[in-house]
N, C-alpha and C positions, 0 to 999 in steps of 0.2 A: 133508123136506129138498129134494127135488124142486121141491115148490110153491113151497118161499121162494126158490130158484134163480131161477126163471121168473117171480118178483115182482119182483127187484132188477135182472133181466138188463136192463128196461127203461130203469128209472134209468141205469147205467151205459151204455148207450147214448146216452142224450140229454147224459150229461155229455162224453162222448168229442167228439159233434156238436157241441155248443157250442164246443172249446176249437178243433175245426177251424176251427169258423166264426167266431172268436175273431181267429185266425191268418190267416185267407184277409181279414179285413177291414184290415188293415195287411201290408205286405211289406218284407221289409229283402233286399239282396241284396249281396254282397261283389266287389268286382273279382277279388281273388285270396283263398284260404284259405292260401297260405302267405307270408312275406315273407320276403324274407332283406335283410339289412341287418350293416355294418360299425363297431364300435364306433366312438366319436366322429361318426358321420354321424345326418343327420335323415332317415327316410324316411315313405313315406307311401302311401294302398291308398284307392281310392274306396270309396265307402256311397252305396248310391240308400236311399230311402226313399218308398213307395209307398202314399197311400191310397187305400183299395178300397172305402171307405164313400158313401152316396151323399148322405153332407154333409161338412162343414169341421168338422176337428177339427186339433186342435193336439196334438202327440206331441213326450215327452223321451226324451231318447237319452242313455245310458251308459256307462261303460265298467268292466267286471272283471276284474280287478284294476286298481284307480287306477295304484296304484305297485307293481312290482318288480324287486329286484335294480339299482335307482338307474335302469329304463327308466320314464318318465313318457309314458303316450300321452295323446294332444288330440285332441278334437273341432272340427274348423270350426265346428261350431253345436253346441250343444245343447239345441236346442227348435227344431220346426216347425210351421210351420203349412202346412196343405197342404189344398188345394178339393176338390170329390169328382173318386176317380180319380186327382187328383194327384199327379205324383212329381219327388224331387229329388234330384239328385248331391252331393256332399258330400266332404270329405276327412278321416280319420282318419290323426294323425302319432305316430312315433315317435321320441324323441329318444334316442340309444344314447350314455350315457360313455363313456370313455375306458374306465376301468378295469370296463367289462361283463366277465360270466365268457361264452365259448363255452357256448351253449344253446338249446334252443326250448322259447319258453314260450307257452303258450293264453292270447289276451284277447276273451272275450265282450263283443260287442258288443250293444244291447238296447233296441231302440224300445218304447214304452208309452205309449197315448193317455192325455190329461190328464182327458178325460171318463169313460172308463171304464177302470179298471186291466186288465182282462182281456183291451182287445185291445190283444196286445204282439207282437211276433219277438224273437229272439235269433240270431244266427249265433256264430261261432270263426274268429278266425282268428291261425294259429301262426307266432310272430315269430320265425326262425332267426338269431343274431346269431355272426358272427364276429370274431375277433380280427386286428386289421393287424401289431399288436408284442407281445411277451410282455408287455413292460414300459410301464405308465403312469403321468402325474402324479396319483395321487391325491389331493393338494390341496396348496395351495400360499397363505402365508398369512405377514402380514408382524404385526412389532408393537406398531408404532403406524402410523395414518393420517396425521397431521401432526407434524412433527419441526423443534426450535427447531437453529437452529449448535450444532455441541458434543455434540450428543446423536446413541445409535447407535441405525441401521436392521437388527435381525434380521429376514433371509429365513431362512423355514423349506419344506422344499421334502420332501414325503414321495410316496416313488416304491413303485407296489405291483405286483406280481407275479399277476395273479390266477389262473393257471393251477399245474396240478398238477407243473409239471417246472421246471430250473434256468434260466434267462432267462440269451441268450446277453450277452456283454459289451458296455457302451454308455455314454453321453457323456453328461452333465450339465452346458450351458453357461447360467450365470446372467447378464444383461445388467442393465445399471442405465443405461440413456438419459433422456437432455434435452434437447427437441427433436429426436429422434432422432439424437442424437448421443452415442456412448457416452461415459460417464463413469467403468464400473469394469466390469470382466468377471473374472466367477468360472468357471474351470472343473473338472468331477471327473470322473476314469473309474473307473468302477465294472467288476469283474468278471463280478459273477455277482447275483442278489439269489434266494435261494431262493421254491419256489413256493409257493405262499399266506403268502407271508410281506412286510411292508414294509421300508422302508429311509431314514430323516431325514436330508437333509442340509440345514443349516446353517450360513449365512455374515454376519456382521455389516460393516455399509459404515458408515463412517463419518462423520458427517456432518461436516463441517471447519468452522474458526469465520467461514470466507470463503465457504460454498458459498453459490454461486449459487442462490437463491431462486424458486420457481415450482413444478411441478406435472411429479415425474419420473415413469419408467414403472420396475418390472421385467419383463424379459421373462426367460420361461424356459423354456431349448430342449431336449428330448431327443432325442439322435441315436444311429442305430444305429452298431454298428463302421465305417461305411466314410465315417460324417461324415451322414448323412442325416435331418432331421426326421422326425421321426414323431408326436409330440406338441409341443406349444405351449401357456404361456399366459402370459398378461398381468394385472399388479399395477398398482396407484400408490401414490403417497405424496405429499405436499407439502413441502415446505422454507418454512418460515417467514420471512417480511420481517423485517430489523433493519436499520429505516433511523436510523443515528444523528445525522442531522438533525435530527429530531424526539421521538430517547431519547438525551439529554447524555450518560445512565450508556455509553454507547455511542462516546462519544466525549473519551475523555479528554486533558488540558492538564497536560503535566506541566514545571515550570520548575527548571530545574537552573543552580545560581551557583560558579562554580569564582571562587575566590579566588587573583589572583598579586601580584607586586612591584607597586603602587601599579595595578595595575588588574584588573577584577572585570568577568570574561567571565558572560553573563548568559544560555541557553537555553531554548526557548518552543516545545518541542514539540508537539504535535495530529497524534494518531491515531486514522481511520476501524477502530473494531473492527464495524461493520456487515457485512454484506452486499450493500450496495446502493452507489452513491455519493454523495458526499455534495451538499449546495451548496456556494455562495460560504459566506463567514462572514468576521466580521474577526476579529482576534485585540489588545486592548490591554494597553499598560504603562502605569503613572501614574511618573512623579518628580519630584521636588522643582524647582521652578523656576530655584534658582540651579543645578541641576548639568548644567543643560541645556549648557555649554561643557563637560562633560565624558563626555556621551553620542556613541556614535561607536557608530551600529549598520551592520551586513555590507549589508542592505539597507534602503533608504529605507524611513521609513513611508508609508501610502498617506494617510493622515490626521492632523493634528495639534491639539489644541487646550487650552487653558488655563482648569483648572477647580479655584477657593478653591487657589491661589499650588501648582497642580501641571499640568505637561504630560502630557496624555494621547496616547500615539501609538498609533494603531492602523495592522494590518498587515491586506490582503486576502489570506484562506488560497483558493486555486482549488478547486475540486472535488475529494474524492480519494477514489480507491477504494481497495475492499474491502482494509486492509491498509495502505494507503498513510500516510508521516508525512512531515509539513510544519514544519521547523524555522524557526524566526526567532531571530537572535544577535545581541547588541549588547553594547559595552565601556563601562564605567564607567571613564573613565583621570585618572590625576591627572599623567600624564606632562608632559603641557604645562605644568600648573603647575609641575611641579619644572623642565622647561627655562628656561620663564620664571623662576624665582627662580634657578636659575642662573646664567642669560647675569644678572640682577643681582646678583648675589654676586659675579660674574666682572669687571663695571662698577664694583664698589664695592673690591674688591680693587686692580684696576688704577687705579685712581683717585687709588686710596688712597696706591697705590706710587707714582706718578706723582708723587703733591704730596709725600707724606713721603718722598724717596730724594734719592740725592745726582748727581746732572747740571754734563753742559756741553756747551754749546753754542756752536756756531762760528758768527758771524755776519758779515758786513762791510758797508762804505757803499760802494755807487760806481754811479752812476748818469752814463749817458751813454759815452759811447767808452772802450774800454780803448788808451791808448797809452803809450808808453814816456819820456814824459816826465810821468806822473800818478801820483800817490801813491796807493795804495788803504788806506783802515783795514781791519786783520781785529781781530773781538774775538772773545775768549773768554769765557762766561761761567761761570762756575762756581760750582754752590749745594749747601749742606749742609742740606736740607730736615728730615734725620731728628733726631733728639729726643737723639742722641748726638754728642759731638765725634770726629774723625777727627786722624790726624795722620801728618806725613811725605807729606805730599801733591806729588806731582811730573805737571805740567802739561807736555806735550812736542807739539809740533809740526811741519809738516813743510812748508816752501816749496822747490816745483821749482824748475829749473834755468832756466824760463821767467821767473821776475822772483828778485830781488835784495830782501834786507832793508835797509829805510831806517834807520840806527841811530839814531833817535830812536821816545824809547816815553814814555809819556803815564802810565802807571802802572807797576807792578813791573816793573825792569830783570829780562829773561830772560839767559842764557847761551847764545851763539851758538856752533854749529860745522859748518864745513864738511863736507860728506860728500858721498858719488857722487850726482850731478844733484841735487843742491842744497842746501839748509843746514835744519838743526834747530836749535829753538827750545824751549829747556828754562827751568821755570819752578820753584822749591824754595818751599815754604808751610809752617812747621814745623806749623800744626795752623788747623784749621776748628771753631769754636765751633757748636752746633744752631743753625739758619737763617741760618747766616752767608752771605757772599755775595762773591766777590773777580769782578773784571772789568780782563781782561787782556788787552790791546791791541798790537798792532803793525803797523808799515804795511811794502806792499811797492812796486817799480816794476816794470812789466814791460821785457825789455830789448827786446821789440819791441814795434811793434805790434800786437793780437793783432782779428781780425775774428771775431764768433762768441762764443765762447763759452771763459773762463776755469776750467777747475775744479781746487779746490784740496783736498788728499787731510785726512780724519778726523784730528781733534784726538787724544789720547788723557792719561787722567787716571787716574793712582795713586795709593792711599792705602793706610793701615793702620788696617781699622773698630776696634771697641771690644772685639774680641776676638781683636782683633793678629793678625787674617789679613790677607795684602795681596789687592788685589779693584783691579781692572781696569774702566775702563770708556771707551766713547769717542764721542767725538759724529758727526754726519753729516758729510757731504760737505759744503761751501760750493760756491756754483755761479756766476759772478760773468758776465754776459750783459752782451754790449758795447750801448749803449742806438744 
């Protein structure tokens, strides 16, 4: 037993030699073996890397554990090349979440020539991570990335506790900006969130049929009791374009026809259901070319023209936003017609009466000077135009006290009587045949001179029509002007 001792003891010596001289041919050396670092921060520890060989060899570098407990460390480089004797500094990083648990954990770090696996180093170095807040975003996640008007935005927002005790009480402010400029703010206070346990909250924003269109942000704050960040993070989303410019379905024309007394109000709405604004655009009506005298719209059209026996108007709609409606009204009226056939029916009536009814009229001859030695004729004339006989017809007249009746008369002798400032003149007709016509004359003198102007007061004519009412009527004024 002896013997085979003091056979092998060699072997293991030489194997021991080699892996020293393994080790002495590559050097790795650490700034620090311990780190400490704050969750949510990036920290980081120099690595020399030293070859000891007396050629150029190229070495990869390591790290174990890749990943733990959500800590991801980095190498500057991983692979060198390095001349004989060469050495180089380096930086190894650590990136600490939010939601790290308080601990220290070992990461070997571990050079190995690419030429020979054997000469390699290894160091440790122990990463001590502390916590800033009990409580972090654990992640935070929306869902959907682009959203049409009309459709909702669920945030979901999950806050973790990683430690072993209650987390004191704290603020949950969710922001929804564009252009930084807020648009909706969600707030929650939460009490307490037990340890190693999580907590979802939850908030739907709504996306409206007018929002503003572009590339919004969530932000979302957690602050401790007295209002103070402590965690942060940042989402997006998009808001989809609906320019209805160029999607009709986007822009609807809707025509509304109220019907009244002989005219017919006509409305021509256009509404931007977009998000964006719109252009110009015209908006037409066709009608029938004869009723062009009975079209009366609120505003002009901007254009007009005549296409197979119809006028076409169109109207310029301005730009309109998100929302925005643009009315054009116009009247179908037959009113003018009915005035006009009125005022003729009113022409044709009076006309009517005019020629068919029964009149008189006072007339006389005298031209040139009125003096007191001049005879004047006055006549009457009197007509039974209507279709029926009249009867008991009494003709009465009346000359001031300014002239005197000449007793001579030229047709039906009247019956004179004196009376205050001057004398009447009555005339008996026992009856008027249909179109009959009697013309009854008398002359006066004036007792003076008269300069100017003569006038002599309304005839006036009684009958009894065909339905033996008595019925009144009298003629104008005579006006007799000295020539």
């Amino acid at each position: 037993m002896k013997i085979k001792a003091l056979m092998i003891l060699p072997f293991i010596i030489f194997l021991f030699l080699n892996e020293c001289s393994a080790a002495e041919e590559v050097g790795l050396h650490l700034s620090t073996k311990i780190l400490t670092a704050y969750t949510g921060e990036l920290v980081s520890a120099e690595i020399t890397v030293k070859n000891n060989q007396a050629f150029t060899d190229t070495f990869s570098l390591s790290i174990f554990p890749p990943y733990y407990q959500g800590i991801i460390p980095s190498l500057e480089k991983y692979s060198l090349t390095l001349g004989p004797y060469e050495s180089q500094t380096l930086k190894i990083y650590f990136e600490i979440p939010e939601c790290a648990e308080e601990a220290s954990n070992s990461f070997t770090i571990t050079v190995t020539s690419r030429k020979n696996e054997n000469v390699s180093d290894s160091k440790s170095l122990i990463l001590e991570t502390i916590r800033k807040f009990g409580v972090c975003i654990y992640e935070a996640k929306l869902n959907k990335q682009k959203l049409n008007p009309g459709e909702t935005l669920i945030i979901e927002v999950v806050l973790k506790n990683p430690s072993e005790s209650l987390s004191q009480p704290l603020n949950l402010q969710t922001n929804v900006l564009l252009n930084k400029e807020m648009i909706k703010r969600f707030d929650d206070y939460i009490e307490t969130i037990e340890g190693k346990t999580t907590k979802i909250v939850t908030h739907n924003f709504e996306i409206s049929k007018y929002q503003t269109p572009g590339f919004y942000t969530v932000e979302i704050l957690l602050k401790d009791k007295f209002g103070s960040t402590v965690n942060r993070k940042e989402l997006q989303f998009n808001v989809a374009t609906i320019n209805a410019t160029s999607e009709p379905n986007y822009l609807p024309i809707v025509k509304t026809v109220k019907t009244g007394l002989l005219v017919q109000t006509v409305e021509i709405s256009v509404k931007n259901e977009g998000n964006v604004p719109t252009t110009s655009l015209y908006i037409s009506e066709a009608i029938p070319t004869f009723m062009k005298v009975f079209f009366f719209p609120k505003k002009e059209p901007d254009l007009e023209e005549v296409k197979d026996n119809r006028i076409v108007y169109s109207w310029l709609v301005p730009p309109l936003n998100p929302g925005s409606v643009y009315t054009i009204t116009y009247e179908i009226s037959t009113w003018n017609a009915v005035l006009i056939a009125i005022v003729l029916i009113v022409i044709v009536v009076y006309s009517f009466a005019s020629i068919f009814s029964i009149s008189i009229e006072k007339k006389h001859r005298a031209i040139g000077p009125i003096t007191k030695d001049r005879e004047i004729t006055i006549m009457l004339e009197v007509r039974n135009r209507t279709r029926h006989e009249i009867k008991d017809v009494i003709v009465r007249d009346f000359v001031p006290g300014i002239a005197t009746v000449v007793e001579k008369f030229d047709t039906l002798r009247p019956t004179l009587r004196k009376i205050a400032n001057g004398t009447e003149i009555v005339w008996k007709i026992n009856s008027l045949a249909p179109g009959d016509e009697r013309i009854l004359t008398y002359r006066i003198k004036p007792i003076v001179d008269i300069v100017g102007m003569l006038k002599l007061p309304k005839a006036y004519l009684r009958f009894m029509d065909k339905k033996k009412e008595i019925k009144k009527i009298l003629s104008k004024s005579a006006y007799i002007k000295a020539g």
